[in-house]
C-alpha positions as CSV (number, residue, x, y, z in Angstrom):
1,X,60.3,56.6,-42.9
2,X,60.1,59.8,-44.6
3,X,58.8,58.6,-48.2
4,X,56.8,56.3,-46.1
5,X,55.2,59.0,-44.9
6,X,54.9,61.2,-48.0
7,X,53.2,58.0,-49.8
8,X,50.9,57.8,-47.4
9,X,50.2,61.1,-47.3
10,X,49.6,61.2,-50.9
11,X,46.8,57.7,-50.7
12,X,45.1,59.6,-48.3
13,X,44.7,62.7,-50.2
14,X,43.8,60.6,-53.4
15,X,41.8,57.8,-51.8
16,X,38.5,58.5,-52.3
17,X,39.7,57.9,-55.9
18,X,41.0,55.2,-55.0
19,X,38.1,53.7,-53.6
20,X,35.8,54.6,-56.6
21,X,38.0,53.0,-58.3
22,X,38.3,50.1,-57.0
23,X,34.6,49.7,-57.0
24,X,34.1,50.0,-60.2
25,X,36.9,47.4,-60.7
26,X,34.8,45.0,-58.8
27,X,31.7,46.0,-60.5
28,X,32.6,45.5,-63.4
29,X,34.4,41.9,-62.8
30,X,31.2,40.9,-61.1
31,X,28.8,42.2,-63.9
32,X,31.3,40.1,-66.4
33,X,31.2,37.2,-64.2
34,X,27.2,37.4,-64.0
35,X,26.4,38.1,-68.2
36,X,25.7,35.1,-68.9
37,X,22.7,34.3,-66.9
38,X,21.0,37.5,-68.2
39,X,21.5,35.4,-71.7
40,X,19.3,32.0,-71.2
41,X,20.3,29.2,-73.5
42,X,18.4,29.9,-76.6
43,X,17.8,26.2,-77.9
44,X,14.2,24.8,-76.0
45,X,12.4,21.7,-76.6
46,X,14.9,19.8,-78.8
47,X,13.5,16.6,-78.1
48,X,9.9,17.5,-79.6
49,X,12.1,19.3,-82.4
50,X,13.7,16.2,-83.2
51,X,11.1,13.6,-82.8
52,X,9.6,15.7,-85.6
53,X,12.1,15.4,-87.8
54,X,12.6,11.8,-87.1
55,X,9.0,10.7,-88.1
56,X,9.4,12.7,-91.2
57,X,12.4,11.2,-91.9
58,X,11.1,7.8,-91.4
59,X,7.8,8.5,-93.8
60,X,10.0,9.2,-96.5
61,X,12.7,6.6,-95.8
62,X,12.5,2.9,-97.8
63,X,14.8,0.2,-96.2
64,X,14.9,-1.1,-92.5
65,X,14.5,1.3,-89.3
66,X,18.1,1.8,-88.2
67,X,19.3,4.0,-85.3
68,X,22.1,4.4,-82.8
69,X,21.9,4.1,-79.0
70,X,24.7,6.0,-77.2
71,X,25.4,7.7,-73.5
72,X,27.4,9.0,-70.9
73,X,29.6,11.9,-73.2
74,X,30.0,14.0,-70.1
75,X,31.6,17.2,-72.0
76,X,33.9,15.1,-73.6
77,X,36.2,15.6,-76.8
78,X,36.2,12.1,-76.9
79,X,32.4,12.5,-78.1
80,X,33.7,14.3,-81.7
81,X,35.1,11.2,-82.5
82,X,31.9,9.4,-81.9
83,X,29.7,12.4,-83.8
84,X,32.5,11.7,-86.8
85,X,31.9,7.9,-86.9
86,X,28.3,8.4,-86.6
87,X,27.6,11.0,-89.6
88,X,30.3,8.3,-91.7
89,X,26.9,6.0,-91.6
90,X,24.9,7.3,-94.0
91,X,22.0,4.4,-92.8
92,X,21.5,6.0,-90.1
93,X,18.5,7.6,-89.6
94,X,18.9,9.0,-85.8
95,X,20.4,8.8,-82.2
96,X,18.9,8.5,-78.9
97,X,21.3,9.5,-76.3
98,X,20.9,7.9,-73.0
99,X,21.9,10.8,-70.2
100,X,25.3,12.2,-68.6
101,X,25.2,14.7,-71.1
102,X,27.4,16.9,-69.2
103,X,29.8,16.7,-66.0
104,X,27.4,18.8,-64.4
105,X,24.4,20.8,-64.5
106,X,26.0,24.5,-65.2
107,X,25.1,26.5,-68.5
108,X,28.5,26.5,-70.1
109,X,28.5,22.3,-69.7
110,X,25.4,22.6,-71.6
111,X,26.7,25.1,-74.2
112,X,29.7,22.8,-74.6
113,X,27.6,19.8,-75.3
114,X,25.3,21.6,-77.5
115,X,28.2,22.6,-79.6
116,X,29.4,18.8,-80.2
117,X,25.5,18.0,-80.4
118,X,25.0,20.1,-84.1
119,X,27.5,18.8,-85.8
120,X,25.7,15.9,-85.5
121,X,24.1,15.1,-89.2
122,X,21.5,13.4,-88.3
123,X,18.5,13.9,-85.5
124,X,19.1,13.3,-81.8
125,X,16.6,12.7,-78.7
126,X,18.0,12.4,-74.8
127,X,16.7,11.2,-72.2
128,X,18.0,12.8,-68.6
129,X,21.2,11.3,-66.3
130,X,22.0,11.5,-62.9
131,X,25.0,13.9,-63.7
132,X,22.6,16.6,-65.9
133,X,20.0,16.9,-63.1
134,X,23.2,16.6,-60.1
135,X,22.4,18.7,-57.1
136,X,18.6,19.2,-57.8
137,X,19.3,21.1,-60.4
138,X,16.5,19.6,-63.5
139,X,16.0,23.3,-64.5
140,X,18.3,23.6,-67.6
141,X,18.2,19.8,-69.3
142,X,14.1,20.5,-68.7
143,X,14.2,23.9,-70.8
144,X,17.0,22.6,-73.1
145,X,15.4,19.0,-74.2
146,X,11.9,19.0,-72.7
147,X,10.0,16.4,-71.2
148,X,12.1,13.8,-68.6
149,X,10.2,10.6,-69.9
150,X,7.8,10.7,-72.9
151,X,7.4,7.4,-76.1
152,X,6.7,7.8,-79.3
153,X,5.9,4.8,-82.1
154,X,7.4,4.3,-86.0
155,X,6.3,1.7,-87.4
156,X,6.1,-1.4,-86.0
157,X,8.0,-0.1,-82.9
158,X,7.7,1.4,-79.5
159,X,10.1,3.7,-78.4
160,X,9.5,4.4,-74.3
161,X,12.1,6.6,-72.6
162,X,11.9,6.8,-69.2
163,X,13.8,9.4,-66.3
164,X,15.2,7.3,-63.5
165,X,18.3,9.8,-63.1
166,X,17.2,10.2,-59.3
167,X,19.4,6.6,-59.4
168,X,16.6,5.7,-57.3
169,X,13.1,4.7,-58.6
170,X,10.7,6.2,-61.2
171,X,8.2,7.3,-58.6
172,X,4.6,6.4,-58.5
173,X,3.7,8.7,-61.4
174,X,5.9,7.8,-63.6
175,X,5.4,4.0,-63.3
176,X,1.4,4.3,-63.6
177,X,2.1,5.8,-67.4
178,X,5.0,3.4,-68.0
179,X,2.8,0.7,-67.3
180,X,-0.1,2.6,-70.0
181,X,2.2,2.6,-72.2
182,X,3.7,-1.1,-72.1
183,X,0.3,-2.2,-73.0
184,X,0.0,0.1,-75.5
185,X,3.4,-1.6,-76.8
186,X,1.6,-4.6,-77.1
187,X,0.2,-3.9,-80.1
188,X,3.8,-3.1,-82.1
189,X,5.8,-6.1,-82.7
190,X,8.8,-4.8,-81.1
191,X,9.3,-2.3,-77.7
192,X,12.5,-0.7,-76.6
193,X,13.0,1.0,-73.2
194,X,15.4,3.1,-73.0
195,X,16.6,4.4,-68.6
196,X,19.7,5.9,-68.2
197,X,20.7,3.8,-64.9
198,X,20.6,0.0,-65.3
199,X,18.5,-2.2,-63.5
200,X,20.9,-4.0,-62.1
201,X,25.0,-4.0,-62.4
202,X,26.2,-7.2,-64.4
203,X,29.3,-7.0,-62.5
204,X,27.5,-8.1,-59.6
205,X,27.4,-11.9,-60.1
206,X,26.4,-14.5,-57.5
207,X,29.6,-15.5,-55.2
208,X,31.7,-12.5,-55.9
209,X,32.8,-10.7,-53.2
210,X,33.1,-7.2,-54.8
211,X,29.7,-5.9,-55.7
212,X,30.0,-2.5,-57.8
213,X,26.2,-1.9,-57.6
214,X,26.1,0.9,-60.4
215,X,22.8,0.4,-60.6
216,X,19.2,1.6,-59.4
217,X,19.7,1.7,-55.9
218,X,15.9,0.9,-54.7
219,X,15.8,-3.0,-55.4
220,X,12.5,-3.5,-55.0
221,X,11.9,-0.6,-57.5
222,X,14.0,-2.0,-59.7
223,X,12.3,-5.7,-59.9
224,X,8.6,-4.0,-59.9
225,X,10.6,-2.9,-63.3
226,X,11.9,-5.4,-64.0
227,X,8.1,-7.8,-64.0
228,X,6.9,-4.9,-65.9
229,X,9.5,-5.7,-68.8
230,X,9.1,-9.2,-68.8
231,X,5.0,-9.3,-68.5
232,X,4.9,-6.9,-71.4
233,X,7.4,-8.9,-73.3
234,X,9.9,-5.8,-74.2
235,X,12.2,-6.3,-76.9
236,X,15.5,-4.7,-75.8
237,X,16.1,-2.9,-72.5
238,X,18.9,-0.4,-73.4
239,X,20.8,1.5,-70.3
240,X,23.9,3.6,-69.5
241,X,25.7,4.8,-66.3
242,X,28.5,2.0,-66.4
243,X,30.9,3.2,-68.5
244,X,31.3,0.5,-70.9
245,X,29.6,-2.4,-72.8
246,X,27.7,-4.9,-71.5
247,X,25.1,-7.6,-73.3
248,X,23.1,-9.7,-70.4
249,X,19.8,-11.3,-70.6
250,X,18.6,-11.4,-66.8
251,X,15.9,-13.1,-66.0
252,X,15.6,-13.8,-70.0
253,X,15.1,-9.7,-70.6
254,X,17.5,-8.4,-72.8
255,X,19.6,-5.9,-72.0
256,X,22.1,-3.6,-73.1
257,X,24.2,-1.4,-71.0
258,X,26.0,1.3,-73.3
259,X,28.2,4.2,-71.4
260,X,31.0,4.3,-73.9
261,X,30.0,7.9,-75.8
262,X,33.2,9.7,-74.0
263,X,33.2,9.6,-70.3
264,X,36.3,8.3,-68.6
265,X,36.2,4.3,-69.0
266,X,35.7,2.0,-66.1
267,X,37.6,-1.2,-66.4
268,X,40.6,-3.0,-68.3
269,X,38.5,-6.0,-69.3
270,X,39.2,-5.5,-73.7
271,X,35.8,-7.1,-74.2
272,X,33.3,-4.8,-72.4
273,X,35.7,-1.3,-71.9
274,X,36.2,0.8,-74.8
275,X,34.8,3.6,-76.8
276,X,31.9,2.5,-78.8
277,X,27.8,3.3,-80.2
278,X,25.2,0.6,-80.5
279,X,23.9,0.4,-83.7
280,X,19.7,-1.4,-84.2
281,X,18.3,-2.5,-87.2
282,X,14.8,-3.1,-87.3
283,X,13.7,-5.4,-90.2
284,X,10.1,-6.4,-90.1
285,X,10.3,-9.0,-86.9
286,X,13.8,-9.3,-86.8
287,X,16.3,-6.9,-84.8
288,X,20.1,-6.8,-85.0
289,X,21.9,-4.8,-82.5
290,X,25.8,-4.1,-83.2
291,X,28.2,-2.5,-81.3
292,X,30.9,-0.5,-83.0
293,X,33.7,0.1,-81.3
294,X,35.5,4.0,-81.6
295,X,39.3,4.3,-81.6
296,X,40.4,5.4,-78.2
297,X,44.2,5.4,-79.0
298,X,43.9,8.7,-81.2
299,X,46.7,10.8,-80.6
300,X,46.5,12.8,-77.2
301,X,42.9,12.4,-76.8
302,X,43.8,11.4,-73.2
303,X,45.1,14.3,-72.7
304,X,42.9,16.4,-74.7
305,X,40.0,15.0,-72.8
306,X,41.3,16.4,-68.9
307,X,42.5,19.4,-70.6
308,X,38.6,20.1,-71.6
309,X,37.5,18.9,-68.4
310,X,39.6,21.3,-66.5
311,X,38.8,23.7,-68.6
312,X,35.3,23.6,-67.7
313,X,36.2,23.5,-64.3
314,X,37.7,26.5,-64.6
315,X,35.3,28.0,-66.5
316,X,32.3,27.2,-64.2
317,X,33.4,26.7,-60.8
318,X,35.9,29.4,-61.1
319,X,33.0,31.8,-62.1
320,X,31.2,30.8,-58.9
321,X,33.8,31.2,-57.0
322,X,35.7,34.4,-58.4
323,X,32.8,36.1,-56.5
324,X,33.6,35.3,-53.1
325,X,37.3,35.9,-53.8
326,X,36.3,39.5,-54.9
327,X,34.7,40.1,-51.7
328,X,37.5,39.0,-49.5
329,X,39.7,40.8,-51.6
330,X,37.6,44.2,-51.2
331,X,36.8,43.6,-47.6
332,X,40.7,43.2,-47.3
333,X,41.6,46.6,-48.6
334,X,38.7,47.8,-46.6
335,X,40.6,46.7,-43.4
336,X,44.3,47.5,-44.6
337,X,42.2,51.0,-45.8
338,X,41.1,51.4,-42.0
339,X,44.3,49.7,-40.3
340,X,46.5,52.6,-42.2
341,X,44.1,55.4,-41.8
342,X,44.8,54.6,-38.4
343,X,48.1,54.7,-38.1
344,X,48.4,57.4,-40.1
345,X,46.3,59.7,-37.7
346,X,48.3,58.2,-34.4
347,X,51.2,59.6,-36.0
348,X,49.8,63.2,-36.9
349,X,48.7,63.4,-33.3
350,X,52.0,62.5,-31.8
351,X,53.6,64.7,-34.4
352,X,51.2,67.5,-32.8
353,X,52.0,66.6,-29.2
């Protein structure tokens, strides 16, 4: 009881220190925890960066127009492997990359991707996914990239991306200026459109009692799209969000469904569920589309994969977090601070008495 008492004798004498202390402790956790955001991402309006390199490129390229169509990396390492693959095809002239960029809006998921994004050889435009604008958050893919939907043309070819990433609809807006711009498309020979979610989920056949409905989740939405594609005559509808392959042709519109860039993979079924890219060639009026098909079974890239994911986790919601676990913690020497102080004078009084 006695060195009890002497120790805390001694806090009391010394706490005012101690308090400072601690405060400054806190402080300075907090100011850590808070850096970054007084640090904006420096890299703005990549997609108008790009599409200027791609025209150029194009002007001075002989030969077919040959690109890439991939999605859904979602801070994946599995998405090195693809950026390796791609820059072994020296054809290729860019990438478009069709949304779930990262798990979640937060800067260091973008940082992350950005990192896997310049090793990339060759020029890259997005368009936006449900997971890079989750919560409401459109902020940091809009300063980052640009512009949700904008087209461009090379060529004999269209090139409209749109931003359905809502998983709902377009909205009234943006389906007036799709609609401009299909019949603008009439006068190229060949018109992609590019939507992260799909139209409709070709899981979802007629009779099966299981519907997965990974798709656009406003039906009526999604056939006003639909007529639009089909009265304008568009080449190739090319979407993500399922997390694997798929090649369909409803309603005689064809359609490709690519999700395979890194994300965890949905299915067993060898012919639609592996890591892959979509390769298009553009030859005067002919267009090939191949898919190629990256290795999943490299060494630990399983486990690599949840290793970066929870360490991203960690990363961002343990900065959120860290916060509020600093404040109970203070608030809690706050009250043990009080709860002694009080004991400690109960005592000297009945030591006086």
């Amino acid at each position: 009881m006695k060195k009890i008492t002497r120790f805390t004798g001694i806090y009391f004498r010394r706490r005012t220190w101690f308090r400072l202390g601690l405060i400054a402790l806190i402080l300075g956790f907090w100011a850590y925890i808070e850096i970054g955001d007084l640090y904006p991402i420096p890299e703005h309006d990549l997609n108008y960066q790009a599409l200027t390199t791609i025209i150029d490129r194009y002007q001075n390229h002989d030969g077919p127009l040959t690109f890439v169509f991939l999605a859904d990396s979602k801070n994946s390492p599995v998405f090195q492997q693809v950026v390796r693959a791609l820059n072994s095809d020296k054809s290729l002239q860019f990438a478009i990359i069709g949304g779930d960029l990262v798990l979640y809006p937060e800067g260091d998921t973008f940082k992350s991707f950005l990192r896997q994004r310049q090793d990339l050889e060759i020029p890259s435009i997005a368009l936006p996914g449900n997971h890079d604008v989750a919560f409401g958050t459109m902020d940091l893919y809009y300063h980052i990239f640009g512009r949700m939907y904008y087209s461009f043309g090379l060529g004999d070819t269209k090139f409209i991306l749109l931003d359905n990433s809502n998983e709902k609809n377009l909205g009234l807006e943006q389906e007036a200026w799709l609609e401009k711009e299909l019949k603008d498309g009439l006068q190229y020979k060949q018109r992609f459109v590019f939507m992260h979610v799909p139209l409709w989920d070709p899981r979802d056949k007629p009779g099966v009692m299981v519907r997965y409905a990974h798709s656009m989740k406003d039906p009526d939405a999604a056939r006003r799209l639909e007529d639009l594609f089909l009265k304008y005559k568009v080449t190739t509808l090319f979407a993500s969000h399922i997390h694997a392959y798929y090649k369909d042709h409803p309603r005689g519109l064809p359609t490709i469904i690519s999700g395979g860039a890194g994300a965890e993979l949905v299915g067993k079924d060898p012919e639609h569920t592996f890591y892959h890219y979509v390769r298009v060639t553009v030859n005067q009026d002919k267009v090939r589309t191949e898919v190629v098909k990256i290795d999943k079974d490299v060494k630990y890239s399983g486990i690599k994969r949840y290793a970066s994911i929870a360490g991203l986790y960690v990363r961002t919601m343990g900065r959120i977090y860290v916060k509020y676990v600093l404040i109970g913690f203070f608030l809690l020497v706050l009250i043990t601070d009080g709860l002694l102080e009080y004991l400690y004078q109960k005592k000297q009084r009945i030591a006086e008495s």
